[in-house]
C-alpha positions, 0 to 999 in steps of 0.5 A, a space after each residue: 598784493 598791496 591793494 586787498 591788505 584792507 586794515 580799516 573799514 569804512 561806513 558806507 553813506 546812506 542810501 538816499 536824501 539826508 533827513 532834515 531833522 536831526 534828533 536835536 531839533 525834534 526835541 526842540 520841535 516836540 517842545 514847541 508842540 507841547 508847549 501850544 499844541 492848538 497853534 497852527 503849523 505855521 507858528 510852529 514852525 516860525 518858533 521852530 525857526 527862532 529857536 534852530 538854525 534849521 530852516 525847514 518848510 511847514 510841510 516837513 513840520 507837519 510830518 515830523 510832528 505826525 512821527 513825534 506821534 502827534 495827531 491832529 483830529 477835530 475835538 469833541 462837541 461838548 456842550 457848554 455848561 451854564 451855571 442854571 445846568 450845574 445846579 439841576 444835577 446837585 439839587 436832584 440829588 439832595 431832593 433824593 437824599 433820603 428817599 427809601 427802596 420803595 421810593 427809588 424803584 418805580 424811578 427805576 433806578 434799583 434793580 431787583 437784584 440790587 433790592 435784595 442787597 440794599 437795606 429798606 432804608 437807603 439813604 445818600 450823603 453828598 
């Protein structure tokens, strides 16, 4: 009877491969990230390596940083600004400064909703 007197209970091991990164060296990885998001998973992960004692390869580095919640997408196309095209806006504006209701509804910009509300003398400071 001596065999089903079980006094202490055992965890079973886990089910399948060990994960490569424990909790400490995501933290670790997610300030390297953070710190240079724009640098290549290569880098990352020789840092990562510098900074652990974990060696892992660049492909585990690409999927921890993916479930750290990161997303790597191309950037947005934004048109670079030169100093002649920063201007343009601001001196339009003070051209207008003091233009009347009359004055702003043939450029339609006042609807006549908004004609009714505005006073006949509109004028905008910068």
């Amino acid at each position: 009877m001596e065999m089903y007197n079980i006094t202490t209970t055992t965890v079973q091991p886990w089910p399948g491969r060990p994960q490569s990164l424990v909790d400490r060296y995501r933290r670790v990885l997610k300030k390297i990230v953070l710190k240079n998001p724009m640098e290549s998973a290569e880098k990352m992960r020789n840092k990562f390596q510098e900074a652990s004692v974990s060696t892992v390869s660049t492909k585990t580095i690409r999927r921890e940083i993916q479930t750290l919640g990161f997303q790597g997408r191309a950037a947005a196309f934004k048109p670079r600004i030169s100093v002649n095209n920063t201007k343009h806006p601001l001196q339009w504006c003070k051209t207008r400064q003091n233009w009347s209701l009359e004055q702003w509804q043939p450029a339609g910009v006042v609807s006549p909703k908004l004609s009714r509300i505005l006073p006949k003398k509109v004028s905008f400071s910068l």
